[in-house]
Each structure stands twice: as structure tokens, then as C-alpha cells.
C-alpha positions in Angstrom: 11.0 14.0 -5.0 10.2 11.7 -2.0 7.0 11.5 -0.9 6.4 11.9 3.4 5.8 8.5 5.0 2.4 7.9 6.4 2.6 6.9 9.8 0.1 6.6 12.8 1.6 6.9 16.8 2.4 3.9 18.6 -0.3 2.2 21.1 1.6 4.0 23.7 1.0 7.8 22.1 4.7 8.0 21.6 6.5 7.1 18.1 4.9 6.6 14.7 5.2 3.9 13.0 4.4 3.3 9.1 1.3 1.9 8.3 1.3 -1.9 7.0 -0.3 -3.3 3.9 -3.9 -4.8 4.3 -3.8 -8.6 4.4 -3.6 -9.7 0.8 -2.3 -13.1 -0.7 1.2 -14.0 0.0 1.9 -13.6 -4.1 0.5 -10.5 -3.9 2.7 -9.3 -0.9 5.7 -10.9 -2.3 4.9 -9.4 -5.2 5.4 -6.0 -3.9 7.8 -5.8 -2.2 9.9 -6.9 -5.1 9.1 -3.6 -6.3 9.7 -2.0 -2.7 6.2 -1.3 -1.7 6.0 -2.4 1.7 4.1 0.4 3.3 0.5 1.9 2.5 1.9 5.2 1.6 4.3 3.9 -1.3 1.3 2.8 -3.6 0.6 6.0 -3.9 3.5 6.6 -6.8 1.8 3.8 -8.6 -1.2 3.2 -10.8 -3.9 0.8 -10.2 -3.0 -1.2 -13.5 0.9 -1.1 -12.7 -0.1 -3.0 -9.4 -2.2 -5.4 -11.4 0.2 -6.0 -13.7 2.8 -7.7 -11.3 2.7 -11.5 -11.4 1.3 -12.7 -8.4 -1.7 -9.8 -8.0 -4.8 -10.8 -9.0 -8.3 -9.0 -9.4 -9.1 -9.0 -5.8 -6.2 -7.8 -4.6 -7.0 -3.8 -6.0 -10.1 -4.1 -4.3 -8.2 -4.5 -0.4 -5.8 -2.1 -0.8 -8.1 0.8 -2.8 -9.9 0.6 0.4 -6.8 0.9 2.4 -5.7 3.7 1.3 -9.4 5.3 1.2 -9.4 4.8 5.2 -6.6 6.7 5.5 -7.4 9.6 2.9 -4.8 8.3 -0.3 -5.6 6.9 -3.5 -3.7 5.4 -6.3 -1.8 7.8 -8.1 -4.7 8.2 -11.2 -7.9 8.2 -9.0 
């Protein structure tokens, strides 16, 4: 099943673009997109803990993007 990409329109009103990661450490970043997650939208297949796990995401970094996704109405996929 593939989940819909979240995507806001363009400055210009025209095409939508995806919607970037909050600023987080470059470990963390790098850290994700090892696994693919590049995108808001794609941490919504994972749990809290599974992003905590990867090396290179610390303890603050759950904080940033649980309240990235809450501006735009998502959650991690247990809350």
C-alpha cells in the first residue's frame, strides 16, 4: 500500500511540492534518509522509537518532527 504524498502548492498557487523535514541535526537528517525518509509524510509508516533507534537521532530530535507533523495534522504511526 503506498501512502499519498503530502504536498502544499507552490508560492506561485500552481504545483505542489512535498513538504521538507523540520531542521534537525545533520546526523539525524543523514540518518534518515538512509532509511528513505526524506519527506514529512514518510514518517508516518514509522514509530517514534524506530526513528529513535537510528544512529545519529537523539532525544531532541522526536521532539521537532512530532511537532511537524502535528502542524500539518499527521502523527507517528502509534500516536
Amino acid at each position: 500500500m503506498m501512502a499519498s504524498l503530502l504536498c502544499s502548492q507552490d508560492a506561485a498557487g500552481g504545483a505542489t511540492v512535498p513538504i521538507d523535514l523540520p531542521k534537525t541535526s545533520n546526523p539525524a537528517r543523514r540518518a534518515l534518509a538512509e532509511i528513505g525518509i526524506t519527506h514529512l509524510d514518510q514518517l508516518t509508516g514509522r514509530t517514534a522509537r524506530e526513528i529513535l533507534k537510528l544512529h545519529g537521532v537523539g532525544p531532541s530530535t522526536i521532539p521537532i518532527l512530532r511537532e511537524a507533523l502535528a502542524a500539518h495534522g499527521l502523527s507517528f504511526r502509534d500516536e
